[in-house]
DRENMI-36076 format. One line per field, with one value per residue (C-alpha): x, y, z; residue in three letters; residue number from 0. Coordinates in Angstrom, 1 decimal. Layout:
REM DRENMI-36076
u	[X / ...]
v	[Y / ...]
w	[Z / ...]
residu	[ALA / ...]
num	[NUM / ...]
REM end
This chain:
REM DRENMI-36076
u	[-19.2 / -20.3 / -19.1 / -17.7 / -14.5 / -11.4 / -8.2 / -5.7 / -7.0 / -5.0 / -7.5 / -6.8 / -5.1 / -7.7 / -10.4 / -7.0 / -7.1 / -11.1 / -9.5 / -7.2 / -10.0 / -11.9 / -9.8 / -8.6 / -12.2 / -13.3 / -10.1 / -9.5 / -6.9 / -4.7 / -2.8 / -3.2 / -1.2 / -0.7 / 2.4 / 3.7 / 2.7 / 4.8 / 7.7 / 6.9 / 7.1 / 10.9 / 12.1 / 11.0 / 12.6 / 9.0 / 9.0 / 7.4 / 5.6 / 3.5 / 1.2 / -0.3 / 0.6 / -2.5 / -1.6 / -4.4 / -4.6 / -8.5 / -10.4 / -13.5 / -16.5 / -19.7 / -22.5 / -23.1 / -25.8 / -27.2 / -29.7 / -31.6 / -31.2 / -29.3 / -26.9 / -25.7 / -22.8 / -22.2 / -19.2 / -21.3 / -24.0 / -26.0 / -26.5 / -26.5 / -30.1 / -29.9 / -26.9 / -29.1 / -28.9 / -30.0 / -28.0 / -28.8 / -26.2 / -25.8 / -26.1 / -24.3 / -27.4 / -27.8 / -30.5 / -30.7 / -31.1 / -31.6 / -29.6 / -30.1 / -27.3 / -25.8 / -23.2 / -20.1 / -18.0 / -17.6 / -14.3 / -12.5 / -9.3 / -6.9 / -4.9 / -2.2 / -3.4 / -1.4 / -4.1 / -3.3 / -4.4 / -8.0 / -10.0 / -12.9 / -16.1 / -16.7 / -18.6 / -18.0 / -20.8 / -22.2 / -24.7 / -26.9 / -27.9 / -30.9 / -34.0 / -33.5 / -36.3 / -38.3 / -41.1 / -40.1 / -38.4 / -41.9 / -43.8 / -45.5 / -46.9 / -50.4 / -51.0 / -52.0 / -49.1 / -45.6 / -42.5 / -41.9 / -44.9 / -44.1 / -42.5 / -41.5 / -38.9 / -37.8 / -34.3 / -32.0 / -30.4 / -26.8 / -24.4 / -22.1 / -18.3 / -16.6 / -15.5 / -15.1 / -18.8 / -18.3 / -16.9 / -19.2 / -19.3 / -21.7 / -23.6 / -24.4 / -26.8 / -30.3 / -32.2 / -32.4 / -35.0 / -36.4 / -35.4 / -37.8 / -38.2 / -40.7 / -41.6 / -42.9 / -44.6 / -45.9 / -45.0 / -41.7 / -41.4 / -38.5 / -37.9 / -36.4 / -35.9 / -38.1 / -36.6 / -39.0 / -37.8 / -37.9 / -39.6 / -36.9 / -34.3 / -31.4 / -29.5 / -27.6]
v	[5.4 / 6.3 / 8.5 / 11.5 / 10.4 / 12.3 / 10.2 / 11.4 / 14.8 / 16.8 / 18.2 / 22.0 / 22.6 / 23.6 / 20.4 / 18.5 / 19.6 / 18.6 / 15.6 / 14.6 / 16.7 / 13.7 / 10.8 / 11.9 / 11.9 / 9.1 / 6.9 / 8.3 / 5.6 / 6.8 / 9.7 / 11.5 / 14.3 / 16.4 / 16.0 / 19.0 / 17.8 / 15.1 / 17.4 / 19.0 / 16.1 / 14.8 / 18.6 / 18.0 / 14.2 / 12.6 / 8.7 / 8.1 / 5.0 / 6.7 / 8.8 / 8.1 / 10.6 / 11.4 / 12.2 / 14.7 / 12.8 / 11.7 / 10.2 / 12.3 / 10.9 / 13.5 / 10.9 / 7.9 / 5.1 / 3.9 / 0.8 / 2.2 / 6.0 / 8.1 / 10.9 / 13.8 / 16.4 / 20.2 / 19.1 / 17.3 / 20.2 / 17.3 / 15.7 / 18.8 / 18.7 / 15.4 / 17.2 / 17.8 / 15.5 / 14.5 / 13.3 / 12.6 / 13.6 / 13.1 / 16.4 / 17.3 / 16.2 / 12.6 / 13.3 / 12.8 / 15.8 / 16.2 / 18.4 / 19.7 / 20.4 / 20.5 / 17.6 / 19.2 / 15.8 / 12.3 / 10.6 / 7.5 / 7.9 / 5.4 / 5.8 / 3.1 / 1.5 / -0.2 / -3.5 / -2.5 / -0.1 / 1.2 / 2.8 / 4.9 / 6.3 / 10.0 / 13.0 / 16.7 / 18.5 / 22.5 / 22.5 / 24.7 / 26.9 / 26.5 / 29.0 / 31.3 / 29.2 / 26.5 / 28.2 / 29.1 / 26.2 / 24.1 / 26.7 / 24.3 / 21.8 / 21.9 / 23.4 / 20.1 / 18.7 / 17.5 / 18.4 / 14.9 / 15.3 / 18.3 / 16.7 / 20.3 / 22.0 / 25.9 / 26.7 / 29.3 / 29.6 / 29.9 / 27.6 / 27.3 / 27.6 / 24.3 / 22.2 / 19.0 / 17.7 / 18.8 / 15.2 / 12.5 / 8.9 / 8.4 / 5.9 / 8.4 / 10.2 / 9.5 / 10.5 / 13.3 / 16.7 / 18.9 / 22.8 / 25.2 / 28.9 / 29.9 / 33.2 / 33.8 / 36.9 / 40.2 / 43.4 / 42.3 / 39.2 / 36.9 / 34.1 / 30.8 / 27.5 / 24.8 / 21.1 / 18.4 / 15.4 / 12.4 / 9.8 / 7.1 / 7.2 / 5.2 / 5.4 / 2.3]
w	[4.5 / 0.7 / -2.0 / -2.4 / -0.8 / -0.5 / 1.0 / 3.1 / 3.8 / 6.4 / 9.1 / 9.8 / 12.9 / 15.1 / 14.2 / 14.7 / 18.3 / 18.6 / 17.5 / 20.2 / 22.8 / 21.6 / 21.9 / 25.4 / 26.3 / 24.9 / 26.3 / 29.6 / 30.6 / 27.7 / 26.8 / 23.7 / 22.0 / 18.7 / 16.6 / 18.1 / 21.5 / 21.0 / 19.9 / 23.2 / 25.0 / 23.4 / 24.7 / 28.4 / 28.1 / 28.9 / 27.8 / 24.5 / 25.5 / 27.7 / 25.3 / 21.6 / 19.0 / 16.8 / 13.3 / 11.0 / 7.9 / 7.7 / 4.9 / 4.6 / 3.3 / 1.9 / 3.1 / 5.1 / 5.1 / 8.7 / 7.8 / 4.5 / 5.6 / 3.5 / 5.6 / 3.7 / 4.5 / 4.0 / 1.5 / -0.4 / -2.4 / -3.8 / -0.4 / 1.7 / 2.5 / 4.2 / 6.5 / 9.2 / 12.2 / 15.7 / 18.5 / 22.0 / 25.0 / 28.1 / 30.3 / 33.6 / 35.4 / 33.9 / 31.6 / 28.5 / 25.6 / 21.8 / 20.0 / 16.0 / 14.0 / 10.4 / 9.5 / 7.9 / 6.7 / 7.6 / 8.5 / 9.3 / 11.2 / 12.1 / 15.7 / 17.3 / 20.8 / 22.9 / 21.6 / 17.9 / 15.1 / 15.3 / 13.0 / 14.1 / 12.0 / 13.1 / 11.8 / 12.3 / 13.2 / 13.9 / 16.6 / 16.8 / 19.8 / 21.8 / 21.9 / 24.8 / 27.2 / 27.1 / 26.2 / 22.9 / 22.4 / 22.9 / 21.1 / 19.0 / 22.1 / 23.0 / 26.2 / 27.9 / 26.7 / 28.3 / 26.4 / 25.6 / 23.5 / 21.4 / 17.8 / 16.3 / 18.2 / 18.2 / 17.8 / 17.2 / 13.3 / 14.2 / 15.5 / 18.9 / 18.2 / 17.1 / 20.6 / 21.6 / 21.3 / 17.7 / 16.7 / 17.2 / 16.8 / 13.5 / 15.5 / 17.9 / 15.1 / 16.3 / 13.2 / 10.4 / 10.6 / 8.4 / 9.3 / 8.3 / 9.1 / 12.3 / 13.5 / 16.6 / 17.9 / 15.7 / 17.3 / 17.7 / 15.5 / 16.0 / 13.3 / 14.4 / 12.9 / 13.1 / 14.0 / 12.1 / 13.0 / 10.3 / 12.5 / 11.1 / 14.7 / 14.7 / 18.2 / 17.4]
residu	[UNK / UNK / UNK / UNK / UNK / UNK / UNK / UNK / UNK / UNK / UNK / UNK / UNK / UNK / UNK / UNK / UNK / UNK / UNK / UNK / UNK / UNK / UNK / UNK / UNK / UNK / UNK / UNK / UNK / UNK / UNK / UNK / UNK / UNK / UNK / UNK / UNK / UNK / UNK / UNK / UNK / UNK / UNK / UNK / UNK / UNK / UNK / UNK / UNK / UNK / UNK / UNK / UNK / UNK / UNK / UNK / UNK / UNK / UNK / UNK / UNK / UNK / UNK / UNK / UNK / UNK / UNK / UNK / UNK / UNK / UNK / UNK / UNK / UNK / UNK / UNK / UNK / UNK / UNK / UNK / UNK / UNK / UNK / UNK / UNK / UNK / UNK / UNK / UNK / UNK / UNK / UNK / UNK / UNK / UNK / UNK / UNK / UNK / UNK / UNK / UNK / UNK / UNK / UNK / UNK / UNK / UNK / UNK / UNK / UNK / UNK / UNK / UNK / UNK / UNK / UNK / UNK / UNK / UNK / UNK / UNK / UNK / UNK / UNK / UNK / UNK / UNK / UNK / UNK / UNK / UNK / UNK / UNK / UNK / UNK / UNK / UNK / UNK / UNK / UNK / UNK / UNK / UNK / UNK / UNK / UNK / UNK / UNK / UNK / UNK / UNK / UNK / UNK / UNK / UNK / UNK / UNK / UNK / UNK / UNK / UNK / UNK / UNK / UNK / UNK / UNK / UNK / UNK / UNK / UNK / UNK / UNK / UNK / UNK / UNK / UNK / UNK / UNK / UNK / UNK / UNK / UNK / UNK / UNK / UNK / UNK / UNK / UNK / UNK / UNK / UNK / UNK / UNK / UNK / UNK / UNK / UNK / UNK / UNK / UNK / UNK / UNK / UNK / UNK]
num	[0 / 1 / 2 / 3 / 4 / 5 / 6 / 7 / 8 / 9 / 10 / 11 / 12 / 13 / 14 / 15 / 16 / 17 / 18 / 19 / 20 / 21 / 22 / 23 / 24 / 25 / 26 / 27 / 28 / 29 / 30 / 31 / 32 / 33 / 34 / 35 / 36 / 37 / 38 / 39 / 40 / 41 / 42 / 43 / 44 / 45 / 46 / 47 / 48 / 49 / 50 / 51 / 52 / 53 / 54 / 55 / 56 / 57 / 58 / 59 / 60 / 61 / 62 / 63 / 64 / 65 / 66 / 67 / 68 / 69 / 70 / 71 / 72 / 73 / 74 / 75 / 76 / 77 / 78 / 79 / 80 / 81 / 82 / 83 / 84 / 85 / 86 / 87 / 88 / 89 / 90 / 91 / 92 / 93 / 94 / 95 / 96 / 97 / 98 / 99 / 100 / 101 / 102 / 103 / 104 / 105 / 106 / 107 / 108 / 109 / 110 / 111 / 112 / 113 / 114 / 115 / 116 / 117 / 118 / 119 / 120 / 121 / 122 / 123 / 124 / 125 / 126 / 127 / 128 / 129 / 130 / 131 / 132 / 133 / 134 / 135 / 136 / 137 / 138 / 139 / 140 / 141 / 142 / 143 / 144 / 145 / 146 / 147 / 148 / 149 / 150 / 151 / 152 / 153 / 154 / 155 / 156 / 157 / 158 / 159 / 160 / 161 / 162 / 163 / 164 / 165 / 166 / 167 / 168 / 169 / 170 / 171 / 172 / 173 / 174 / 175 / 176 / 177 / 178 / 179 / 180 / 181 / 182 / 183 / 184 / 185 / 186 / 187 / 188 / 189 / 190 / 191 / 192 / 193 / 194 / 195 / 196 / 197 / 198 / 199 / 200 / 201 / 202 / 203]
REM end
């Protein structure tokens, strides 16, 4: 984690839910709740050993380094171009997809475990939505080619609502791209970004 760094920030209420989403998912053994969950909890008489209260105070970071590579974030202007990101996710079928999107901040947060304090490295991130069919979305392959094969990707210029796949590990970012404007058609033109990926991919 690098420079600009702002300490104890208090996430707004609804990333602080993604939060917990997140931890919940990510240990499914344990139980994790809000500060007002919690609250919730003590009304109803429910045991407070047997969930982990997850307090919003972060400390957000504008940029990251993975090896030599340089990770920007929307909060930081003077890093912002380096914002964009891949990351690779598992889909309901078991394969395995890349997704483009814009970095809004890095963070560390530290939570309580029943084996002791832990502090996690996580990023915030807009994804954006996929062209309407593969087709458009492999625009740019050759015609003999498999998808696998196509580097430049189509994909739409706006983003899906914040959820839970919105706070990622930061070594889950794969590598940076390059976006870039693309129209496709001419009687009814339809303009789409391009996803250039930087061949540099992490994956760690």
């Amino acid at each position: 984690m690098l420079t600009p760094r702002n300490d104890r920030v208090s996430l707004p209420d609804d990333i602080y839910e993604l939060l917990v989403y997140y931890y919940n998912d990510a240990y499914y053994d344990l139980e994790f709740v809000t500060i007002a969950g919690a609250s919730d909890k003590l009304i109803l008489e429910e045991e407070s050993e047997d969930y982990i209260v997850v307090l919003p105070n972060i400390t957000q970071h504008g940029r990251i380094r993975i090896g030599s590579e340089i990770f920007g974030a929307n909060i930081a202007p003077r890093y912002r171009k380096n914002s964009y990101i891949l990351a690779k996710f598992i889909q309901d079928n078991e394969t395995i997809d890349t997704f483009p999107g814009e970095v809004q901040f890095y963070f560390t947060h530290t939570i309580d475990l029943p084996t002791g304090s832990k502090t996690h490295q996580l990023a915030f991130v807009k994804w954006y939505q996929s062209a309407p069919n593969p087709k458009t979305r492999f625009y740019c392959k050759a015609d003999d080619d498999d998808d696998e094969g196509c580097n430049v990707e189509l994909w739409k210029n706006e983003c899906h609502k914040a959820d839970r796949d919105s706070i990622i590990p930061i070594h889950n970012i794969y590598s940076r791209f390059v976006p870039s404007e693309f129209v496709v058609g001419t009687r009814t033109p339809k303009t789409y970004m391009a996803v250039t990926p930087i061949n540099r991919q992490f994956y760690l």
